[in-house]
Structure formats: structure tokens, C-alpha cells
N, C-alpha and C positions, 0 to 999 in steps of 0.2 A: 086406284090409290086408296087407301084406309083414311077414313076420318077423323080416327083419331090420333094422328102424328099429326105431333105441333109441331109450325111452321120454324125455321131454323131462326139463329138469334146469327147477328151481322158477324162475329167473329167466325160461326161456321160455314159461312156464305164467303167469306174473305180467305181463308183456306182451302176455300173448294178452287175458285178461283187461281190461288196460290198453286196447289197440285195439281188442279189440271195442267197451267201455263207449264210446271217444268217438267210431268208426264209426256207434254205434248214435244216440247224441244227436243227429251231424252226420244219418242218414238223418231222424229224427224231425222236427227245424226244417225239412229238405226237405219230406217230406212233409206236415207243416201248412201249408208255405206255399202247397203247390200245391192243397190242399182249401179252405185259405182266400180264395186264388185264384178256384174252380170257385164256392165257397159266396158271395161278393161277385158275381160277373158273373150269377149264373144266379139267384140270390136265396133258396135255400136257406137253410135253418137245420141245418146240420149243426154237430152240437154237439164240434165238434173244434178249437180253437184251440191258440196258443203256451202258452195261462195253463194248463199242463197241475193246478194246486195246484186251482187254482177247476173245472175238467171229471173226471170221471171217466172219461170214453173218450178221454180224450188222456190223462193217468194210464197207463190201461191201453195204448195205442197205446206210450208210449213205453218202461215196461218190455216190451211184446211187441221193439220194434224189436232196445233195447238186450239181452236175452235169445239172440234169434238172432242178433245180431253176435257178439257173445260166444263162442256155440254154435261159428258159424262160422269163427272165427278158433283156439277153441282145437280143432278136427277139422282144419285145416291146419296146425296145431303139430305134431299129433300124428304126422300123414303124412309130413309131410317131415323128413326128414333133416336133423341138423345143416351149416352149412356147412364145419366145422371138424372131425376129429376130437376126442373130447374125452383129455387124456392127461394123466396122476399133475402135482398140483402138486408134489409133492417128490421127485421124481426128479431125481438125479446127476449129471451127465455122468461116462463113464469117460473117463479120462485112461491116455493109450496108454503102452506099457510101456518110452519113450523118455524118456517128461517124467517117469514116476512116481519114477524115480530120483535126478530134480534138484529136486523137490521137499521 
């Protein structure tokens, strides 16, 4: 990792968080639908559905998902670079040594 990316400020630490969790939901409804898919045409009994309350390996499938999104989105926070430099909220402007007099 480069030394010189400064460290994220908490707002994009709380949005990594934020996109990961609903990356992670939206990959999870994917993925049920297409096992539920496979487990319907081929006639399985894979015990993974939407009803993730009622299963325990969709429980577990869907914090695994939402966990690595998560992961994933805050390791790209952390890399990349703000787009903006970040600069003093309460910083002055100086007023040039023409105006300061008519003030």
C-alpha cells in the first residue's frame, strides 16, 4: 500500500460500510435465486432459500456475503485517495494589502 494515502475521514468509513451491507444483501438474493433455480430444475434438496430466518446455511451464506462486501469495499476506501483534497474548515481568506485599508 502507498504511503502517501491519507487515512479515510469517518464519513467514508460509514459508507464503505453502508455499500458494502447492501452489495452484500443484493449479491445474497442473487445468489439464492440462482441455487433455488439449480435446486427446482435438477430436484435437489439444497437447504438454501430466501427464508434466510427459517435456514441456517442461508443465515450463514448471507452474513458470509455481506461480511466480504463490506471487507471489500472498506480495502478500496482505504486505497484510494480522496477525490478532493481535504482543507481547514475555518480558514480565512487574506485580503490584499489594497482592500485591507478600505475596510
Amino acid at each position: 500500500m502507498d504511503g502517501n494515502v491519507p487515512k479515510p475521514t469517518w464519513l467514508r468509513i460509514a459508507a464503505a460500510v453502508l455499500l458494502g451491507g447492501m452489495i452484500g444483501g443484493i449479491l445474497f438474493l442473487i445468489a439464492t435465486l440462482i441455487i433455488g433455480a439449480i435446486n427446482d430444475s435438477m430436484g435437489m434438496s439444497i437447504p438454501i432459500s430466501l427464508r434466510a430466518a427459517e435456514y441456517l446455511w442461508s443465515s450463514v451464506l448471507l452474513v458470509i456475503f455481506i461480511g466480504f462486501s463490506i471487507a471489500f469495499v472498506w480495502w478500496k476506501v482505504e486505497t484510494t485517495p480522496p477525490s478532493e483534497p481535504e482543507t481547514p474548515d475555518n480558514t480565512v481568506p487574506e485580503i490584499p494589502d489594497e482592500l485591507a485599508g478600505k475596510i
